[in-house]
N, C-alpha and C positions, 0 to 999 in steps of 0.2 A: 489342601489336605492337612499340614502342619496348624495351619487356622484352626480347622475343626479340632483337631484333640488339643491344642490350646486351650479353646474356648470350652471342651468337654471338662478337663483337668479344673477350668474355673467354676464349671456350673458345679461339676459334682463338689468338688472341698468344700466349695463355699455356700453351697445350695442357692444358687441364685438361677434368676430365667435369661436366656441367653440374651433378652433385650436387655438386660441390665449389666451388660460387660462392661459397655464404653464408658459406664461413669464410676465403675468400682477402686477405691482406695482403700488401701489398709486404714484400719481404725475407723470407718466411716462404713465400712459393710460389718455386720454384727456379728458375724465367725470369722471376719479376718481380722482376728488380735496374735498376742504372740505365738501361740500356740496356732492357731490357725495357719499362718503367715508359716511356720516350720513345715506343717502340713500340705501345704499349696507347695512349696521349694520342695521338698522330697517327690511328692507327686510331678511332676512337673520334670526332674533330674531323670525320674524312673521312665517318664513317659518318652522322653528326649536320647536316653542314654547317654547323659550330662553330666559335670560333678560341677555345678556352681561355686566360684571364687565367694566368700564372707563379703567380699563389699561388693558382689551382684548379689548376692541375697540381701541385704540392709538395703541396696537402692532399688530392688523391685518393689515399690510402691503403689502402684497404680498396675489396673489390669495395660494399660497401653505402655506403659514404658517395659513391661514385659517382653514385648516384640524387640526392642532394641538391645537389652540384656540376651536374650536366648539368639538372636542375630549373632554375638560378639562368638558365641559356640557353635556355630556352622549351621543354625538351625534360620530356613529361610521361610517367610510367609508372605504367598503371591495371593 
């Protein structure tokens, strides 16, 4: 369950197709720049009812190291 509005959270911010999560990096998908990348983190807090620490927002880089930042806030995905 937590997967899918993950992965929902990633398609809509960033408009991409859900086959294309596994390989998404900031800076390397074309709406995740700074502005983006704040966009995805709010979305993501909101969707979670999260307040991300500033150096889990800097190191969420990658749609997959995602899962391990939102882990560290009680957020699990089976």
């Amino acid at each position: 369950m937590n997967k899918t509005r993950y992965n929902k959270v990633f398609c809509e911010k960033l408009q991409v197709k859900e086959n294309e999560l596994e390989s998404l990096a900031i800076k390397e998908t074309p709406l995740w720049d700074s502005v983006g990348h704040m966009t995805l983190i709010a979305a993501l807090e909101e969707e979670f009812d999260i307040f991300l620490e500033p150096d889990d927002m800097m190191a969420l880089t990658t749609y997959k190291k995602g899962f391990e930042i939102l882990g560290k806030y009680g957020v699990t995905f089976e």
